[in-house]
C-alpha positions in Angstrom: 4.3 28.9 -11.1 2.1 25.9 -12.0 -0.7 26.8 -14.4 -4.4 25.9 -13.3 -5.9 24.4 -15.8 -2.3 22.1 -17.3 -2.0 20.7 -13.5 -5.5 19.3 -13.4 -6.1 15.7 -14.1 -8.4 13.2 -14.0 -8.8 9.7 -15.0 -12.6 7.4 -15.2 -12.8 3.9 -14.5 -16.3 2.7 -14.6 -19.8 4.6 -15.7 -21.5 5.9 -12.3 -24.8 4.3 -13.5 -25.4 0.2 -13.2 -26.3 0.3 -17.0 -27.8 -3.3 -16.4 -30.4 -2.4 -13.7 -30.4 1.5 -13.9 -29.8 1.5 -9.8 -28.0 4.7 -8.8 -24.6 3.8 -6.7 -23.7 5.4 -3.8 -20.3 6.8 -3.4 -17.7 7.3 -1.3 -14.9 9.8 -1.5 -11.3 10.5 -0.3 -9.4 14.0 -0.4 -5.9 14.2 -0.1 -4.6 18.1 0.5 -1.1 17.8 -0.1 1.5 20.8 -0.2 2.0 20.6 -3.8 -1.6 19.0 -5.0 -5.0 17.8 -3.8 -6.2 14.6 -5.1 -9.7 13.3 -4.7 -11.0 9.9 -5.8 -14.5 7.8 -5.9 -15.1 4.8 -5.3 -18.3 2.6 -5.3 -19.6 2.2 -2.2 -21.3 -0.9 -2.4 -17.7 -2.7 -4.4 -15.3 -0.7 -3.6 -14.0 -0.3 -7.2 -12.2 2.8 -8.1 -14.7 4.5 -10.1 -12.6 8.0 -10.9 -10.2 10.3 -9.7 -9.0 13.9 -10.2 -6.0 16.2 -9.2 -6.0 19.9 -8.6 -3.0 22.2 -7.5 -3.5 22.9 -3.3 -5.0 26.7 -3.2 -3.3 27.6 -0.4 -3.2 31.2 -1.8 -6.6 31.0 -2.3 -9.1 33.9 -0.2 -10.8 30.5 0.7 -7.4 28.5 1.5 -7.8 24.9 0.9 -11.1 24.6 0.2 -11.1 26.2 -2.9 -8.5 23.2 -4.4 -10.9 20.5 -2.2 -14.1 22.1 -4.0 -12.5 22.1 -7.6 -11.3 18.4 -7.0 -14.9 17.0 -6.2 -16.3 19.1 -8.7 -14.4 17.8 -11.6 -14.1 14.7 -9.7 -18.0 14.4 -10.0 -18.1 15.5 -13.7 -15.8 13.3 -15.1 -17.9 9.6 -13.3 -21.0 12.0 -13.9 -21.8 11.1 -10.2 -24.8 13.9 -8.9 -23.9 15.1 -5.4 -26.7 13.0 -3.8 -25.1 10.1 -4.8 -22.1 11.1 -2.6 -22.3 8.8 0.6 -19.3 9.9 2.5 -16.4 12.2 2.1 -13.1 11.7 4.2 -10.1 13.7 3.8 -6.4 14.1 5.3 -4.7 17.4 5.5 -1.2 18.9 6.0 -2.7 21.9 7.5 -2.2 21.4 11.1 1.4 19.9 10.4 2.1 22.9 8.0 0.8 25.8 10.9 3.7 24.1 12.7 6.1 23.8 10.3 5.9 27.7 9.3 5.1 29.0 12.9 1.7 30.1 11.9 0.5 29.7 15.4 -1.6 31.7 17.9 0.0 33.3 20.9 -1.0 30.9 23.9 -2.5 31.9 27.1 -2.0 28.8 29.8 -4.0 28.7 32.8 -1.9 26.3 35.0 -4.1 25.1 38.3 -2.9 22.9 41.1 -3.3 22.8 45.1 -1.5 21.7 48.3 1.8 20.5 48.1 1.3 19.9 44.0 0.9 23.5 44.0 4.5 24.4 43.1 5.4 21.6 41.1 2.3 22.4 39.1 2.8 25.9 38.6 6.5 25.1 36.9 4.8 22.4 35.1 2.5 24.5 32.7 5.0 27.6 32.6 6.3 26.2 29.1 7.6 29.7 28.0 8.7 29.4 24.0 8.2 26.5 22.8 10.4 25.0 20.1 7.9 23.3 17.3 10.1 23.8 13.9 13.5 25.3 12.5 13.4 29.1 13.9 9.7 28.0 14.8 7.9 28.8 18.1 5.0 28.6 20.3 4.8 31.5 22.2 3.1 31.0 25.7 2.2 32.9 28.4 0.9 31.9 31.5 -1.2 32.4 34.5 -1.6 29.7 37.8 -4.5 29.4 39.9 -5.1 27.7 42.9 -7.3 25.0 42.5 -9.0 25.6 45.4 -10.1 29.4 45.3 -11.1 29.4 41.6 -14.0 31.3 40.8 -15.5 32.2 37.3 -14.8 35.4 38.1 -11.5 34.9 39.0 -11.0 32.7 35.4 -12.8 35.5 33.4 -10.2 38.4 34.8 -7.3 36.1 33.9 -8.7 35.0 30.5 -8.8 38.9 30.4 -5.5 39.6 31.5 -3.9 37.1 28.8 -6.0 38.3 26.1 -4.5 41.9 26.7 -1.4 40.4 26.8 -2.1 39.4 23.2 -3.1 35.8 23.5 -5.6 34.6 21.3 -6.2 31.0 22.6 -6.7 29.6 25.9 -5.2 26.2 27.0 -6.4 25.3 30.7 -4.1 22.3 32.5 -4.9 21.4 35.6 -2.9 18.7 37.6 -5.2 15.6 38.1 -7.6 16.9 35.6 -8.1 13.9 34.0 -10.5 12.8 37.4 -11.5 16.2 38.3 -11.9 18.0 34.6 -14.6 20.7 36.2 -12.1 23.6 36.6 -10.7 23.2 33.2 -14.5 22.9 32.0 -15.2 25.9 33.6 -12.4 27.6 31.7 -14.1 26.6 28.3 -17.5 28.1 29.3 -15.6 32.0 30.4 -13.5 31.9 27.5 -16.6 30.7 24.7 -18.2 33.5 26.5 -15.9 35.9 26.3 -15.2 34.6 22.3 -12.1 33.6 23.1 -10.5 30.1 21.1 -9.7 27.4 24.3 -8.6 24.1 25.0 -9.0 21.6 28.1 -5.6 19.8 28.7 -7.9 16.7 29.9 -9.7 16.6 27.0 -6.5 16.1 24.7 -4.6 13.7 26.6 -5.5 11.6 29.7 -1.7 10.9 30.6 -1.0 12.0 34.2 1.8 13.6 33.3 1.1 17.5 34.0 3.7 18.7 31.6 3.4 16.8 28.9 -0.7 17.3 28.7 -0.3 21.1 29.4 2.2 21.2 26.2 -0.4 19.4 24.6 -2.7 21.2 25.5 -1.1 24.1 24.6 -0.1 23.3 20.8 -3.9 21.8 20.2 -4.7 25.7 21.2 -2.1 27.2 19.1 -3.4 25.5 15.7 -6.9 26.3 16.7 -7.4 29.5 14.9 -5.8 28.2 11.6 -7.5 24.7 11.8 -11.4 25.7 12.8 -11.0 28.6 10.0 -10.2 25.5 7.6 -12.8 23.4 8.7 -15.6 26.1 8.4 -14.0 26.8 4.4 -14.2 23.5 3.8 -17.7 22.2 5.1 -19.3 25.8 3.8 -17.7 24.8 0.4 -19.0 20.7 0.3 -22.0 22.1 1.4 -22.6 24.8 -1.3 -21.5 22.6 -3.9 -24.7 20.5 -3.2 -23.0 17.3 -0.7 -24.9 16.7 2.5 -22.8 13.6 3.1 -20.7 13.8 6.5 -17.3 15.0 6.2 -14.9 13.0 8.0 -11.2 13.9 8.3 -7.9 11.6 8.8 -6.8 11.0 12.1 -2.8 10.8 13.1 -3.5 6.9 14.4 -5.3 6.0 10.9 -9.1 6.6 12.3 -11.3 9.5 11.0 -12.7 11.9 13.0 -16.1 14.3 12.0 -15.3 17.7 11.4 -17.1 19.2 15.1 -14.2 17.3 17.3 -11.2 18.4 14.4 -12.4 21.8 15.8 -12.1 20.9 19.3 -8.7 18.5 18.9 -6.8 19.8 15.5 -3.6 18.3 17.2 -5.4 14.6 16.1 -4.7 15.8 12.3 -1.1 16.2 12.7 0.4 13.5 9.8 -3.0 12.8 9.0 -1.2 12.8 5.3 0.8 9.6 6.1 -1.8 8.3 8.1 -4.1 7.9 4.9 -1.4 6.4 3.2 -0.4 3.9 5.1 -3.9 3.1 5.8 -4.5 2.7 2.4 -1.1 0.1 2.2 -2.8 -1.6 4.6 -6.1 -2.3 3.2 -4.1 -3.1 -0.2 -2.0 -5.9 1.6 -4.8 -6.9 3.6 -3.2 -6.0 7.0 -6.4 -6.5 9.5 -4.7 -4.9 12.3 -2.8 -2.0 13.3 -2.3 1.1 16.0 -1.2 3.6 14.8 1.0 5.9 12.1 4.4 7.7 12.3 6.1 9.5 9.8 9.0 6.8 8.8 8.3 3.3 8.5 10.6 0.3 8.3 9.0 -3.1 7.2 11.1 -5.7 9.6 10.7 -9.3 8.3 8.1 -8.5 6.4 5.7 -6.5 9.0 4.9 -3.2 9.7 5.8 -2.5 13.5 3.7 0.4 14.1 3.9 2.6 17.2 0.7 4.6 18.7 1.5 8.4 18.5 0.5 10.2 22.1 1.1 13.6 23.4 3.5 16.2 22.3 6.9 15.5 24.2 
């Protein structure tokens, strides 16, 4: 068991206050929740010299979850540069929490509302049954779904389904309709029943764009499985930056290397998956000066001196 106080540490580079002119900096900070520890450091935003940075054990035991270990980080992240929480300017941070929920299987129970019409109407129906879906070692999804015909749905007719698969003991809703991507208004209205109903959802079109039914109805359907887990974290952690005084906008790490603001990680967790090795090659990048990239994948192989990265798209 690692003791509290012994794993903590923390390091200052420079004084948080331009002794020369008395100007107060601004900040910007970046929070890495690992499995084992949570770092956080600060640099200057205006330089971009480190300033200081701290390490907390992750509290993933915690009543709070992960927030607790991200709270304790800024806050002896900000003692130790004596920076005041108005001075923060930005706060991004990557997570293992969406990749963990799959990982450990700690997933919701999936209700899929498969629409299609005319002679799709078959193909699409086989297309977003997905059954069990493998995600880890011993690991699965579990799915059930429902198919409408595209043409005869009501929101009557959605709200009796989104009924029928919450009784069947889904908790989250993922709505795929072929051709979607053009004609998103079914799968919209999905969303509205099930926010009215309280019920967790997800828009296949909203996602993924691909045209391939399957593949964004899988997508779909994972994005709704970490739902639960991932909004709970988000709400922790903003409710905790925000008590501890920081109005600055909490961004989070993206898969390709881009940030996201924590209202769409609560609509498209999926985006967060390796968002860990995301942030570091991100930050290899911007060490060596590398101007331009896609995206990030888990393994990397330099090749005559390059990085050949390859964008990450839907769940396969």
């Amino acid at each position: 068991m690692v003791d509290q106080k012994s794993a903590q540490r923390v390091e200052r580079f420079t004084q948080a206050v331009n002794s020369e002119s008395g100007e107060r900096r601004s900040y910007r900070i970046g929070i890495d929740v690992g499995g084992t520890f949570t770092h956080a450091v600060a640099i200057d935003a205006g330089t971009s010299t480190l300033v200081a940075k701290a390490m907390v054990p992750t509290s993933h035991r915690a009543k709070e979850g992960v927030a607790k270990g991200i709270v304790e980080a800024l806050h002896l992240l900000l003692q130790s540069a004596e920076i005041v929480p108005s001075a923060v300017s930005f706060i991004a941070h990557s997570t293992t929490q969406a990749t963990n929920a799959l990982l450990e299987g700690d997933l919701a129970h999936v209700g899929i509302i498969g629409m299609g019409s005319g002679v799709n109407a078959l193909l699409a129906d086989s297309s977003t049954k997905l059954g069990r879906i493998p995600v880890a070692s011993g690991c699965f999804l579990e799915t059930t779904q429902r198919f409408l015909n595209s043409q005869t749905v009501t929101e009557e007719l959605v709200r009796k389904t989104i009924v029928e698969l919450r009784d069947l003991g889904c908790t989250a809703i993922a709505a795929s309709e072929a051709f979607a991507p053009d004609q998103p208004g079914n799968e919209q209205l999905v969303l509205k029943v099930a926010q009215e109903l309280g019920i967790l959802a997800t828009a296949g079109s909203e996602v993924s764009q691909l045209y391939g039914l399957k593949v964004r109805t899988r997508t779909a359907a994972i994005n709704a499985g970490i739902l639960p887990k991932m909004i709970e974290s988000a709400d922790l952690t903003e409710r905790s930056v925000r008590e501890a005084g920081i109005s600055a906008p909490i961004m989070i790490m993206r898969s390709d290397g881009g940030v996201m603001d924590i209202d769409a990680m609560r609509k498209r967790p999926i985006l967060s998956i390796l968002s860990g090795p995301a942030a570091g090659v991100a930050a290899a990048m911007m060490f060596l000066r590398i101007s331009r990239a896609c995206a990030v994948c888990a393994c990397l192989l330099w090749r005559n001196n390059r990085l050949p990265l390859r964008s990450m798209g839907s769940a396969y």
